[in-house]
MIDREN-391932 format. One record per residue (C-alpha): residue number from 1; residue in one letter; y, x, z. Coordinates in nm, 2 decimals, padded with zeros to 4 digits. Layout:
<atom n="NUM" res="A" north="Y" east="X" up="Z"/>
...
This chain:
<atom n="1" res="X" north="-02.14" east="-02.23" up="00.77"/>
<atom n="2" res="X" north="-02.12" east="-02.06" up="01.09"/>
<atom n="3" res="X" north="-01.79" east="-01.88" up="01.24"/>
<atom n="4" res="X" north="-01.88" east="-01.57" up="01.10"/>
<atom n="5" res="X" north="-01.80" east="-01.67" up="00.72"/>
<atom n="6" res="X" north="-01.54" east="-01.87" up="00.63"/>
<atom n="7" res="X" north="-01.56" east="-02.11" up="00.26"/>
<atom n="8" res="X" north="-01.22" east="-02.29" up="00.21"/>
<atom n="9" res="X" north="-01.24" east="-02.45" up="-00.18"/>
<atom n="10" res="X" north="-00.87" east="-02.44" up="-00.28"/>
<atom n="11" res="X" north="-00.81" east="-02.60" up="-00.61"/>
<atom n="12" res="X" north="-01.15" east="-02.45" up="-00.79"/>
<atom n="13" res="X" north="-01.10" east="-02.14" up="-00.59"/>
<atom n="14" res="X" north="-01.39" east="-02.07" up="-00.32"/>
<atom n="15" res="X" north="-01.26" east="-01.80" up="-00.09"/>
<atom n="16" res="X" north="-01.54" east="-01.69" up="00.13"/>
<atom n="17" res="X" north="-01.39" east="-01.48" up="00.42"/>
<atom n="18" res="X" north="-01.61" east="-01.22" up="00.63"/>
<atom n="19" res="X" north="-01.46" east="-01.33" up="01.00"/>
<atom n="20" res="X" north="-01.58" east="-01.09" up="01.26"/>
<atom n="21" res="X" north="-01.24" east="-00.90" up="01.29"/>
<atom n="22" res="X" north="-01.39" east="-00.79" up="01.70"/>
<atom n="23" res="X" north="-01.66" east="-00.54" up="01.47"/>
<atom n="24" res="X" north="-01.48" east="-00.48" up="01.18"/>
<atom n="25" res="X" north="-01.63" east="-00.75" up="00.93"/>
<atom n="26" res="X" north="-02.00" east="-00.57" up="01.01"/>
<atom n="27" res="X" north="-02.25" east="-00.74" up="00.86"/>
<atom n="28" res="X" north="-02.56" east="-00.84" up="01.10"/>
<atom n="29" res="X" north="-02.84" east="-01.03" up="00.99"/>
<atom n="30" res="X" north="-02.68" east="-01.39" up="01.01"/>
<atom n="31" res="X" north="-02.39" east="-01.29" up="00.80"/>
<atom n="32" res="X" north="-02.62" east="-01.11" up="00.57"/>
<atom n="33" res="X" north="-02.81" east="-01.44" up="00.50"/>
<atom n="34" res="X" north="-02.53" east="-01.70" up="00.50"/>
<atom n="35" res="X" north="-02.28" east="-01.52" up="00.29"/>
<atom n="36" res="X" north="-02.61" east="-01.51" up="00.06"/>
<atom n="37" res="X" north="-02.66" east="-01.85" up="00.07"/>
<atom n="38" res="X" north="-02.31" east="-01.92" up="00.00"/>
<atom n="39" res="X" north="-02.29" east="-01.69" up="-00.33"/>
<atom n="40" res="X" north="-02.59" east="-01.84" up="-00.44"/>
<atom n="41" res="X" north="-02.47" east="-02.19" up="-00.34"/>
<atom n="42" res="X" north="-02.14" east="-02.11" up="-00.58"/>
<atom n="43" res="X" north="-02.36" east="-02.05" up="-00.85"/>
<atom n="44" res="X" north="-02.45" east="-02.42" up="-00.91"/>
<atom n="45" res="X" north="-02.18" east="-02.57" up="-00.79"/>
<atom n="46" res="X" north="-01.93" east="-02.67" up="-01.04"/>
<atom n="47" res="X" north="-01.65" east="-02.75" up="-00.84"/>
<atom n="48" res="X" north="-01.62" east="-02.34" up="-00.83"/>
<atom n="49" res="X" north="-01.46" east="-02.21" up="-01.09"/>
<atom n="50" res="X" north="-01.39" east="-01.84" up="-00.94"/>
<atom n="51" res="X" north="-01.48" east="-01.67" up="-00.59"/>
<atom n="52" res="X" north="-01.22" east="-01.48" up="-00.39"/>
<atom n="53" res="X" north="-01.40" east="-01.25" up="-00.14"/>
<atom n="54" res="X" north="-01.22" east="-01.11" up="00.19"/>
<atom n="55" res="X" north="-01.24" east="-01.06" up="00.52"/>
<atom n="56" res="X" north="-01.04" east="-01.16" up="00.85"/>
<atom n="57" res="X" north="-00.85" east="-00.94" up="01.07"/>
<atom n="58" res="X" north="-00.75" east="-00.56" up="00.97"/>
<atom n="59" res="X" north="-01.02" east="-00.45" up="00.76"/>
<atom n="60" res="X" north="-01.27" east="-00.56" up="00.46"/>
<atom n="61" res="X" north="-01.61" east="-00.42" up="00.61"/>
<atom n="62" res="X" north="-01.70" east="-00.19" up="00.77"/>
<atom n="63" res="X" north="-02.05" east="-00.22" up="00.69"/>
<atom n="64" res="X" north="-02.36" east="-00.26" up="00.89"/>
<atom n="65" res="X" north="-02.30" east="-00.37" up="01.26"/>
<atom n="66" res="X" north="-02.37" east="-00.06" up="01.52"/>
<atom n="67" res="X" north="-02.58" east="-00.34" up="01.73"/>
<atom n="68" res="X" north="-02.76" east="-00.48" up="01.45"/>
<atom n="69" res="X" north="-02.83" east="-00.13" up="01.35"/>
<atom n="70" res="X" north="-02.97" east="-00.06" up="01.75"/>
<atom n="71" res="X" north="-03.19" east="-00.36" up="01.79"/>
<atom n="72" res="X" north="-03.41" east="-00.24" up="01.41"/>
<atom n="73" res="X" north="-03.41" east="00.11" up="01.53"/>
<atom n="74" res="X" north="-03.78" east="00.05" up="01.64"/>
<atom n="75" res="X" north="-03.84" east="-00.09" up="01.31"/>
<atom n="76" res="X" north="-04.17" east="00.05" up="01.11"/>
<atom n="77" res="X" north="-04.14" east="00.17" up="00.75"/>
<atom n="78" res="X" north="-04.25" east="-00.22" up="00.69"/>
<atom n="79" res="X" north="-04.01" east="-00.39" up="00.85"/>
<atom n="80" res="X" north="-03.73" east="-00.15" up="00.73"/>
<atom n="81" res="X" north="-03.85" east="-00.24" up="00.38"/>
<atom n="82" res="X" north="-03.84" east="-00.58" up="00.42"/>
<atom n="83" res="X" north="-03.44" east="-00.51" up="00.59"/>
<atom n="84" res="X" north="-03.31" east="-00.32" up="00.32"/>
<atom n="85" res="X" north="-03.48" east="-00.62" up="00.00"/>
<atom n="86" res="X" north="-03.29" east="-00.88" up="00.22"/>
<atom n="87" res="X" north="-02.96" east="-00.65" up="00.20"/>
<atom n="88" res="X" north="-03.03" east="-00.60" up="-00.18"/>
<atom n="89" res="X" north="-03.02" east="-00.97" up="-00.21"/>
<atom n="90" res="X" north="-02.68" east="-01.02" up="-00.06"/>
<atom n="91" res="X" north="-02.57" east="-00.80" up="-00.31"/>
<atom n="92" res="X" north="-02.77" east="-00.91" up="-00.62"/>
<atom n="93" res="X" north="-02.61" east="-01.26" up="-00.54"/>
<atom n="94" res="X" north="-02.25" east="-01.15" up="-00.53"/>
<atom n="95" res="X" north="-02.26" east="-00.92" up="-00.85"/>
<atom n="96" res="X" north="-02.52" east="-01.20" up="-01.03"/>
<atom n="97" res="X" north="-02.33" east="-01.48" up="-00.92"/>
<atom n="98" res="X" north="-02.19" east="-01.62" up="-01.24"/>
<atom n="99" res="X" north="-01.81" east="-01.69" up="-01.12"/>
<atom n="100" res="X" north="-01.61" east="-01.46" up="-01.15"/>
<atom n="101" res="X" north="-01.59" east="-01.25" up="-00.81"/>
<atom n="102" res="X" north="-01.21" east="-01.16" up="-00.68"/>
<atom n="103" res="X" north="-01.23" east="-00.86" up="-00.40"/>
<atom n="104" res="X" north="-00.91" east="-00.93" up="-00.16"/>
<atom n="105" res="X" north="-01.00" east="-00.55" up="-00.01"/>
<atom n="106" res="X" north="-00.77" east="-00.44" up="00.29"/>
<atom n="107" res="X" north="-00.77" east="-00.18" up="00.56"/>
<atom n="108" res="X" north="-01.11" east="-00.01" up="00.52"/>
<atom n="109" res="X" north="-01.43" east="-00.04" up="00.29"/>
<atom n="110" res="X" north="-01.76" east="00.18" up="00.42"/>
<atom n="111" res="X" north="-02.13" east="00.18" up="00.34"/>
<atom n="112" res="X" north="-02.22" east="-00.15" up="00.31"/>
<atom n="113" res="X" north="-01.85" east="-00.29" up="00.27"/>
<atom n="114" res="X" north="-01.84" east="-00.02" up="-00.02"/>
<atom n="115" res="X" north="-02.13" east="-00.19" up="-00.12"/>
<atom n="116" res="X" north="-01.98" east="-00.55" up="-00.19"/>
<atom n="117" res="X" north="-01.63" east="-00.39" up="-00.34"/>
<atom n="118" res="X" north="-01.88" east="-00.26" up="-00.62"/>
<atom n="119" res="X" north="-02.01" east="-00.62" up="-00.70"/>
<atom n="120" res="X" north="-01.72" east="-00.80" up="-00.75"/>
<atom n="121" res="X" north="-01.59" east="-00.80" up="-01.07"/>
<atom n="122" res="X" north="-01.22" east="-00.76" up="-01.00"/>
<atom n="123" res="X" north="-01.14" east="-00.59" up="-00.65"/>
<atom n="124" res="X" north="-00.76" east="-00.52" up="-00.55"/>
<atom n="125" res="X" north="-00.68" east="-00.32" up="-00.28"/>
<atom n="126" res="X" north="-00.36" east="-00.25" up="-00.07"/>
<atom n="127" res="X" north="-00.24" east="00.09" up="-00.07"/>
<atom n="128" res="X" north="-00.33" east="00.17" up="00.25"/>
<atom n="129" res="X" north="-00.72" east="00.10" up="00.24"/>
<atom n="130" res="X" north="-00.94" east="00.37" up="00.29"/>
<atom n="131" res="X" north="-01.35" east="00.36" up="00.15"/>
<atom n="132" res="X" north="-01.61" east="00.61" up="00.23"/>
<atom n="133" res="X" north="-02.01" east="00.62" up="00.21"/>
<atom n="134" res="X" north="-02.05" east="00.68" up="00.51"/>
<atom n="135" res="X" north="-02.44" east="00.65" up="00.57"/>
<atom n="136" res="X" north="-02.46" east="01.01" up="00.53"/>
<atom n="137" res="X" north="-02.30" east="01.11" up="00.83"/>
<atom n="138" res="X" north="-02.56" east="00.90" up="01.04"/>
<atom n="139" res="X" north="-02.86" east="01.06" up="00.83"/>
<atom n="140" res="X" north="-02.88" east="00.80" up="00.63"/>
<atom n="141" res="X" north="-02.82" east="00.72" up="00.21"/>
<atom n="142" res="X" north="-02.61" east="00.49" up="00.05"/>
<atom n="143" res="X" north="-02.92" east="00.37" up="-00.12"/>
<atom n="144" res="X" north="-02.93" east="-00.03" up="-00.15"/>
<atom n="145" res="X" north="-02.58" east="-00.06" up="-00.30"/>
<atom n="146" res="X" north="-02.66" east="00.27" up="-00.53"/>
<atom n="147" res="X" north="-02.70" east="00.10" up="-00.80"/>
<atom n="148" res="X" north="-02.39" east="-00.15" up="-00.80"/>
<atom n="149" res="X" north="-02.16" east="00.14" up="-00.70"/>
<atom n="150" res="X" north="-02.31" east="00.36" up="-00.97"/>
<atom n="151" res="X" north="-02.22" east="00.08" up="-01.25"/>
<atom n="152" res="X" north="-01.86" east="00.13" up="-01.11"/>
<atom n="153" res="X" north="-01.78" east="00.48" up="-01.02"/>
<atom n="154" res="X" north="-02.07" east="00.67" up="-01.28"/>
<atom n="155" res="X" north="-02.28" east="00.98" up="-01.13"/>
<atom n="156" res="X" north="-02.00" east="01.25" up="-01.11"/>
<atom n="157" res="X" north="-01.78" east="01.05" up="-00.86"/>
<atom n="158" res="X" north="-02.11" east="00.92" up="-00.69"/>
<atom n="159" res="X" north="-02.29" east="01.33" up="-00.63"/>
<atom n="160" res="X" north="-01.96" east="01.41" up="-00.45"/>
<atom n="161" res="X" north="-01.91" east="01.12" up="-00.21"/>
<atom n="162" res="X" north="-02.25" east="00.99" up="-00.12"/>
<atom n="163" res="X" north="-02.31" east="01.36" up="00.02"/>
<atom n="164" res="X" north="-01.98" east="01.45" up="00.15"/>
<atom n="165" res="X" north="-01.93" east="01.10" up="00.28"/>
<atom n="166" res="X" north="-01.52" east="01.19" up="00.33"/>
<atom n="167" res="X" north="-01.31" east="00.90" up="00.28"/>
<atom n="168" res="X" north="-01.17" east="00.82" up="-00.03"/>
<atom n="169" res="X" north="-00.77" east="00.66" up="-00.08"/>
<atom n="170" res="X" north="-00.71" east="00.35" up="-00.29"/>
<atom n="171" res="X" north="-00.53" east="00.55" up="-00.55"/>
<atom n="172" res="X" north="-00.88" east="00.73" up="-00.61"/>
<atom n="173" res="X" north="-01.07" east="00.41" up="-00.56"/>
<atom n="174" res="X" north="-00.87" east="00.32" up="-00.85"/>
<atom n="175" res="X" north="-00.87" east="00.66" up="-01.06"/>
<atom n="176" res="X" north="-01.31" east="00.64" up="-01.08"/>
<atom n="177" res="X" north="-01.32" east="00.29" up="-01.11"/>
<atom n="178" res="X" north="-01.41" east="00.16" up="-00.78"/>
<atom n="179" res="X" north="-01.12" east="-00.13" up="-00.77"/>
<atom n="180" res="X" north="-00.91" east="-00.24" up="-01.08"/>
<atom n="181" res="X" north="-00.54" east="-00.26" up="-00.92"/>
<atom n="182" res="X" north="-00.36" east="-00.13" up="-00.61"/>
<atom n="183" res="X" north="-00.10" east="-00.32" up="-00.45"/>
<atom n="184" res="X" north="00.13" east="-00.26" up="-00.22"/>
<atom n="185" res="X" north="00.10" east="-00.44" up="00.08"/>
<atom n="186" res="X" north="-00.10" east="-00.73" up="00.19"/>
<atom n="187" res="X" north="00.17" east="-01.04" up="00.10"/>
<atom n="188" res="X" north="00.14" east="-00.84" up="-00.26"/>
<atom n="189" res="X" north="-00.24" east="-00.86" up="-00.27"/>
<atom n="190" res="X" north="-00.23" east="-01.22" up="-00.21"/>
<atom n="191" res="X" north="00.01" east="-01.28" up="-00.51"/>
<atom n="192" res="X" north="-00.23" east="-01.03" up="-00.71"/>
<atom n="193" res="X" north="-00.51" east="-01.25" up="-00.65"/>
<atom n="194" res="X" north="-00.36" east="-01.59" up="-00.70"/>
<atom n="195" res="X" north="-00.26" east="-01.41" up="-00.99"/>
<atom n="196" res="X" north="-00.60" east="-01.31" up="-01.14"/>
<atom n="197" res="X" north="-00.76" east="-01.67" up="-01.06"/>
<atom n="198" res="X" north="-00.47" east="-01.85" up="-01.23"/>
<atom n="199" res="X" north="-00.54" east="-01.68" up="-01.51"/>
<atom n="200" res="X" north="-00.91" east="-01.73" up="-01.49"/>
<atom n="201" res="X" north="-00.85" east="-02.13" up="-01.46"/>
<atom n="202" res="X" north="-00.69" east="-02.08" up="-01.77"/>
<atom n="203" res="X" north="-01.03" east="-02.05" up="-01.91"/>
<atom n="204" res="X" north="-01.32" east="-02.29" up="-01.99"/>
<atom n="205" res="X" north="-01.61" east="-02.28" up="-01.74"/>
<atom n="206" res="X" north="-01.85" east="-02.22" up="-01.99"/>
<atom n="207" res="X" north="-01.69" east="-01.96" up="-02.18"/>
<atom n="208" res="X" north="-01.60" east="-01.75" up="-01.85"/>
<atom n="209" res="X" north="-01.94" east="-01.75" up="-01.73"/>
<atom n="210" res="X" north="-02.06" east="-01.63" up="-02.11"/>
<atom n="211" res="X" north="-01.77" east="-01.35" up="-02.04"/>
<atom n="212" res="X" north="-01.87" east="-01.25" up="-01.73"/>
<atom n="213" res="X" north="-02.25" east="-01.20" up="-01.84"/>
<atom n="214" res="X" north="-02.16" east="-01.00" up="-02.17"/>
<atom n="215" res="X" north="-01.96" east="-00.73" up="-01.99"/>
<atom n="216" res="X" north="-02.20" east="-00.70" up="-01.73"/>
<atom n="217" res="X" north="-02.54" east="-00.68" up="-01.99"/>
<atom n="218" res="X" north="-02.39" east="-00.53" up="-02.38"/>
<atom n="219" res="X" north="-02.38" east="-00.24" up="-02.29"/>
<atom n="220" res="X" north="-02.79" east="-00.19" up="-02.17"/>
<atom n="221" res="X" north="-02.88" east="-00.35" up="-02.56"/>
<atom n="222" res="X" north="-02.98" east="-00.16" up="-02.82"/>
<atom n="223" res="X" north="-02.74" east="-00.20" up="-03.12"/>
<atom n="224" res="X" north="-02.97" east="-00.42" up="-03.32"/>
<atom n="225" res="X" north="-03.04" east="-00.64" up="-03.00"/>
<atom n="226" res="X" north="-02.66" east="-00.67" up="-02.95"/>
<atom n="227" res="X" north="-02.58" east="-00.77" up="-03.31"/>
<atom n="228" res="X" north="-02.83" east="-01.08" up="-03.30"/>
<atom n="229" res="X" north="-02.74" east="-01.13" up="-02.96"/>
<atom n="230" res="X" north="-02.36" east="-01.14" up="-02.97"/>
<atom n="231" res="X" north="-02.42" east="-01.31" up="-03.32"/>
<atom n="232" res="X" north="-02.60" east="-01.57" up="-03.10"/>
<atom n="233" res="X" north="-02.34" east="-01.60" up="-02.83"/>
<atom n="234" res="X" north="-02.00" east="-01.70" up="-03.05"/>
<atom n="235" res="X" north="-02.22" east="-01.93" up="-03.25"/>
<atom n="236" res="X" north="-02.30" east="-02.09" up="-02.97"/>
<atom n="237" res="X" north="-01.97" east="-02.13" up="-02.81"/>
<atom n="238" res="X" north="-01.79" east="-02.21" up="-03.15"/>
<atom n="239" res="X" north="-01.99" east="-02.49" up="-03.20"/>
<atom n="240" res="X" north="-02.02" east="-02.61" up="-02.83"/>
<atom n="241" res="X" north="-01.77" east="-02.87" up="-02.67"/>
<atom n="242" res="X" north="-01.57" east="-02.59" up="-02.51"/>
<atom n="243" res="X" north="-01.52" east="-02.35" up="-02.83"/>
<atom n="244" res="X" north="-01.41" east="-02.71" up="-03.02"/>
<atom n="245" res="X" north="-01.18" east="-02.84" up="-02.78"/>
<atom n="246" res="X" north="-01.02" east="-02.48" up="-02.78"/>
<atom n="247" res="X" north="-00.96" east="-02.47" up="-03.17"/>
<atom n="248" res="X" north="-00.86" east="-02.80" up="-03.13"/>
<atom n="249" res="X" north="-00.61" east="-02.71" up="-02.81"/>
<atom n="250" res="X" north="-00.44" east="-02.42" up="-03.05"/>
<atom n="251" res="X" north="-00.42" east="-02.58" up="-03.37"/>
<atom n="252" res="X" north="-00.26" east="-02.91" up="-03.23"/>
<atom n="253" res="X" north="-00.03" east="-02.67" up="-02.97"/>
<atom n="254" res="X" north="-00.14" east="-02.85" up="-02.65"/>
<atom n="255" res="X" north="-00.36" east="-02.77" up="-02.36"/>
<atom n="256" res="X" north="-00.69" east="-02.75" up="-02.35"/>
<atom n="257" res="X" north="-00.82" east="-03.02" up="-02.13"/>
<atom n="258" res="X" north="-01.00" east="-02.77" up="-01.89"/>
<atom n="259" res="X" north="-00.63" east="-02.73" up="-01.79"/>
<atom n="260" res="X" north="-00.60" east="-03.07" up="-01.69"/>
<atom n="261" res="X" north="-00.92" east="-03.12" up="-01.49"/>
<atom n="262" res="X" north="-00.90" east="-03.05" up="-01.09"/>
<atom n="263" res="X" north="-01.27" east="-03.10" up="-00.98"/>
<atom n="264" res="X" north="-01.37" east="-02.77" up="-01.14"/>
<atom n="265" res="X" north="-01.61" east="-02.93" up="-01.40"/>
<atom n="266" res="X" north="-01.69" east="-02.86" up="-01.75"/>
<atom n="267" res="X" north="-01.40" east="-03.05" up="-02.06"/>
């Protein structure tokens, strides 16, 4: 990967890092496709067991890069089009990805940085972080990461800031659902998220992916399609090599062997 996006693998760990501190993590159109390319590379790659997202310097993202945003102001509708499904991707592959997605959010969040805060699973935030949609202010919407932030912060919260575009704190980030915890400072968001992949180690591979994909589809099934589906699911993972060397893990009071593995790999 280039300068611009950092991937350190620590331990199962993948911890991609936005690194253009000079513009406020913006993305342009290289970052855009490599950190992409990297979520999608995480996917299949089974030496990653959980994705920690951040960015370098004193803020998260501060979304799209002002000369990024100059050089396609002569786009046609076309070429806009083609812009924005190429944006959509980035964030289909971070909120598809199948590991489980860790925010690491700091200093400021806006429009696009909003964006990727909604599509990871977990987010934490320092206290002092600040978010805003603030594509309305340049008479623009917040419309490519609409429907990731929706899933987070429902209609109410979103009819209020995407018009308003005012900047929101962390502790109402966290009151509509935007991030999951608060912390206090940025040595205590470090220990938050060492925390939360710790205890998502703890967990089979197989069985957190299958996690991950219930919460994020249940709730769309009709109740019949659930039953048979869900029915579906724990059969499967009761009778697979992970759901058995669980049982077996409990009953005999000694850890599973996905505890004792370092390359990230399946029991």
């Amino acid at each position: 990967m280039a300068d611009h996006l950092l991937v350190d693998n620590r331990g199962g760990v993948l911890h991609l890092t936005l690194n253009r501190p000079d513009v406020r993590n913006a993305f342009n159109e290289a970052l855009i496709s490599d950190l992409a390319a990297a979520f999608d590379a995480a996917a299949g790659d089974a030496a990653v067991r959980c994705v920690v997202l951040g960015g370098a310097g004193k803020m998260f993202c501060t979304g799209a890069d002002l000369a990024w945003m100059k050089s396609t102001a002569s786009f046609g509708e076309a070429e806009n089009a083609a812009d924005a499904r190429r944006l959509a991707g980035l964030f289909e592959a971070v909120d598809r990805c199948p590991k489980p997605v860790i925010g690491r959010i700091h200093g400021a969040a806006m429009g696009g940085g909003v964006g990727l805060v909604a599509c990871c699973d977990i987010p934490v935030a320092t206290a002092d972080t600040f978010f805003a949609f603030s594509e309305v202010r340049l008479g623009m919407a917040p419309a490519v990461i609409s429907p990731f932030v929706l899933r987070k912060i429902g209609v109410g919260a979103a009819r209020e800031l995407f018009v308003t575009g005012d900047r929101v704190d962390a502790a109402r980030a966290l009151a509509i659902g935007l991030v999951n915890h608060v912390v206090a400072d940025v040595a205590a968001l470090d220990a938050k998220v060492a925390a939360l992949a710790a205890s998502i180690l703890a967990g089979p591979p197989g069985a957190v992916a299958a996690c991950k994909q219930l919460a994020m589809t249940v709730g769309e099934l009709d109740r019949e399609t659930a039953a048979a589906e869900t029915a579906a699911l724990i059969a499967g993972l009761r009778a697979g090599v992970e759901g058995q060397e669980g049982m077996r893990a409990f009953l005999t009071r000694t850890p599973p062997a996905w505890t004792l593995r370092s390359d990230g790999g399946d029991a």
